[in-house]
Every structure is written in C-alpha cells, then in structure tokens.
C-alpha positions in Angstrom: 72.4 149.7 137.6 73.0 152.6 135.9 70.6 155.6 134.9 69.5 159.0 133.7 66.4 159.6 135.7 66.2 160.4 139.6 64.6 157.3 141.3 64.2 156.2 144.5 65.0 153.0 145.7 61.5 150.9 145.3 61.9 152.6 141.8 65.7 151.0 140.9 64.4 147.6 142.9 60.6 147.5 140.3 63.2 148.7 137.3 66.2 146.1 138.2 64.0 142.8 139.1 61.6 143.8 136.0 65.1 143.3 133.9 66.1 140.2 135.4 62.9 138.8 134.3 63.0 139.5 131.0 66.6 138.2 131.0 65.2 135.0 132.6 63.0 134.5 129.7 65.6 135.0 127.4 68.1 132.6 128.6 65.4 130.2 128.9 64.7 130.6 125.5 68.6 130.5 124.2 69.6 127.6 125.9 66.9 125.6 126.6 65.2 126.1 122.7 68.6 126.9 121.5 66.7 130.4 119.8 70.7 131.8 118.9 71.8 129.0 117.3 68.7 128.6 115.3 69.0 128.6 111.3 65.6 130.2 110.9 66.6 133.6 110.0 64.2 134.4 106.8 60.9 136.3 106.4 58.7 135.8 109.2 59.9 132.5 110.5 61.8 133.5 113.3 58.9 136.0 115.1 56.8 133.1 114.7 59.0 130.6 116.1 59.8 132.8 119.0 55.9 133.6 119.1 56.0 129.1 119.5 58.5 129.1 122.0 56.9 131.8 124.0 53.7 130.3 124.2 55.4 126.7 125.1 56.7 128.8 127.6 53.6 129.5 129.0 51.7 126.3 128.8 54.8 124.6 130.8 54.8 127.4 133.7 50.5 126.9 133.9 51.4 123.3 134.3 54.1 124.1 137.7 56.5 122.2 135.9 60.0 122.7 137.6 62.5 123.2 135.2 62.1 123.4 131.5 65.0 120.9 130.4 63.3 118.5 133.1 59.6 118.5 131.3 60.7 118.5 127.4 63.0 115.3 128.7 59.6 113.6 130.5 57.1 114.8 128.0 58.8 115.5 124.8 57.8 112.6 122.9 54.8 111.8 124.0 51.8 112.9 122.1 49.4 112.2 124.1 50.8 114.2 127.0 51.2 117.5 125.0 47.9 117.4 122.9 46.5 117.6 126.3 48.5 120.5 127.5 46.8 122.3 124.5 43.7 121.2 125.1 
C-alpha cells in the first residue's frame, strides 16, 4: 500500500480493507453480472444498469444468500421467488 500522508497502522489497516471492499463489489459485479462485457454503453443506460445491479446486490446479501452465482442459478427464473424479494 502505497501513500502520501503519514498514517499509523489502524489508519493503513481502515484505508486497505475499506479498498478491498470496494474491489469485492466490483468483481462481483464484473464477473458475476458480466458489467465489462456489457454493450450498454449510451446515455444513461449504463449508471442505471449499474444502479440495478447494485441494488440486486443488496437485496441478495439481506437475504444471507452465500454466493451470488449460487442464488441467480436457484432463483433466477422463478418469478414468484424474486417478486417476493422486492416485496
């Protein structure tokens, strides 16, 4: 980890895992909902497709699913199942 500032070590640790997190989210979101490959690339399609994916995020982790691959497998095409996740 490299840096400018002076910092102590709780500092680089709050600095280095709050990184990791936001990678975490994005690699989630690149290879489970495949956001780089994605052809939506005009206007404001693709803020509001992330804005989706973000908040499918979401709604999985409030449900304690494990993994996300595992849940859209289970639950991806049934109705049913995600009309109540909104609900």
């Amino acid at each position: 980890y490299i840096s400018s500032k002076q910092m102590s070590a709780r500092e680089y640790n709050h600095g280095i895992r709050a990184h990791w997190s936001v990678e975490s989210m994005h690699f989630i979101k690149d290879v489970t909902f495949g956001e780089d490959a994605s052809l939506i690339r005009t206007k404001n399609a693709p803020t509001n497709f992330s804005i989706i994916r973000n908040i499918t995020m979401n709604i999985l982790r409030r449900e304690n699913y494990s993994t996300f691959p595992e849940v859209i497998r289970m639950i991806g095409g049934n109705i049913q199942r995600l009309y109540q996740l909104l609900v």
